[in-house]
C-alpha positions in Angstrom: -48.6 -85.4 65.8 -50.9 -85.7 63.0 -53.4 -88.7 62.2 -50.6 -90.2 60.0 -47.7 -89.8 62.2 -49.7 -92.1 64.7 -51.3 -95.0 62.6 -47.7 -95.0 61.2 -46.8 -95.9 64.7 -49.1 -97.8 65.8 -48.4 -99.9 62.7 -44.6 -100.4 63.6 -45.8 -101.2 67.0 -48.0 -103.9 66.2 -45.1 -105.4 63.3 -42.4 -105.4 66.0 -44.8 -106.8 68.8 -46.3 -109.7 65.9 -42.0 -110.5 65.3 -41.7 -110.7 68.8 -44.7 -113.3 68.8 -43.8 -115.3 65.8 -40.0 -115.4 67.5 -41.5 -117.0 70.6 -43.2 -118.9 69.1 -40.9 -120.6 67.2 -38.3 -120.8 70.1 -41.1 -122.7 71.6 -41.7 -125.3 68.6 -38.2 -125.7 67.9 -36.1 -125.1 71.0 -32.8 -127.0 69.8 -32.2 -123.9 67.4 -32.4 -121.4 70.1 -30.0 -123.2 73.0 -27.5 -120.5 73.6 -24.1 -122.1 73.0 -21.7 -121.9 75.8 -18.9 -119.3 76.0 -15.5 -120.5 74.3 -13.1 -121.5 76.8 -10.4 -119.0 77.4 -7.6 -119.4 79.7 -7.8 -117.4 82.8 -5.8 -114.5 83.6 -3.5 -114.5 86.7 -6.1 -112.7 88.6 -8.7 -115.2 88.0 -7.2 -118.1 88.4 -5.4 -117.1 91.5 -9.5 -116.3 92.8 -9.9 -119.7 91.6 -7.5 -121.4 94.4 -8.9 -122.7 97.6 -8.7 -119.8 100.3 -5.6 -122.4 102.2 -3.5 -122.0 99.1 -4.1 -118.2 99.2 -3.0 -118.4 102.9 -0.2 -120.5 101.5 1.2 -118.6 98.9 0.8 -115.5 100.3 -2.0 -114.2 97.6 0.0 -114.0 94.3 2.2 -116.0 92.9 
């Protein structure tokens, strides 16, 4: 690589690592902007909700309903 092929990146090195900085930091100062927002609630699929069951009403019902 020539002289300019590396200062160009080392330059977009140091620019992503300085957004990665300025992000944190302002994660830090305002945190109620970066709370992840729980998933939407979709029902559950037979499968799931069948796992969901106590492991008596599995005995019960014989696994699927």
């Amino acid at each position: 690589m020539s002289d300019a092929h590396i200062t160009r990146h080392q330059n977009s090195l140091r620019a992503s690592w300085e957004t990665a900085a300025t992000q944190a930091l302002q994660a830090r100062s305002f945190p109620h902007r970066y709370i992840p927002r729980p998933p939407t609630h979709r029902p559950l699929s037979r499968e799931a909700s069948s796992l969901a069951l106590p492991a008596s009403a599995l005995l019960t019902y014989g696994g699927t309903g």
